[in-house]
Residue, then its C-alpha position, 0 to 999 in steps of 0.5 A: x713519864x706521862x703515863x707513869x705520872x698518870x698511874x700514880x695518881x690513879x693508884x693513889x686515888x684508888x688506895x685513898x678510896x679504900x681507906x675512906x670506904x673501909x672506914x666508913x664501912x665498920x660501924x656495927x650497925x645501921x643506927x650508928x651515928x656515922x651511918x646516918x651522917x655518910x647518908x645525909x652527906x651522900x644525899x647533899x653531894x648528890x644535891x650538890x652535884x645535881x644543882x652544879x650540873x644544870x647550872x653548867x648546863x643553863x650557862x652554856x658552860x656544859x656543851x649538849x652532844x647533839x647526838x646523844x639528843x637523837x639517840x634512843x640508847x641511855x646506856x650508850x655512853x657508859x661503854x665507851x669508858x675503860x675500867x682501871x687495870x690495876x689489880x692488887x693481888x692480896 
């Protein structure tokens, strides 16, 4: 039950991000008021994710993972997630 509840909400997410991203993709070009606006939003989320982030770090609340510390590979953690399966055939 877990698991169905699971890919529900995974779906949901996905179909939300498709509607949200295909609406924000129409405007005609890239002096449109809607460009400029999704930028300056992109920009102060990223700002706001950026000061979120070291603030959770300076208070201890972020652990640091010794080993990414010692590692020399940057990408390292990127592989371990596993991408979505679902797929909509259209």
């Amino acid at each position: 039950m877990t698991s169905l509840r699971q890919s529900s909400v995974e779906f949901s997410l996905i179909i939300a991000a498709i509607i949200i991203g295909s609406s924000l993709s129409y405007p005609g070009s890239l002096a449109s008021r809607l460009v400029v606006y999704v930028t300056a939003l992109s920009i102060f989320t990223y700002l706001l994710w950026l000061t979120t982030i070291m603030y959770l770090y300076t208070q201890g609340t972020l652990p640091v993972n010794p080993e990414r510390l010692e590692s020399r590979n940057i990408w390292g953690g990127i592989s371990e997630y596993k991408s979505c399966p679902l797929v909509i055939a259209i």
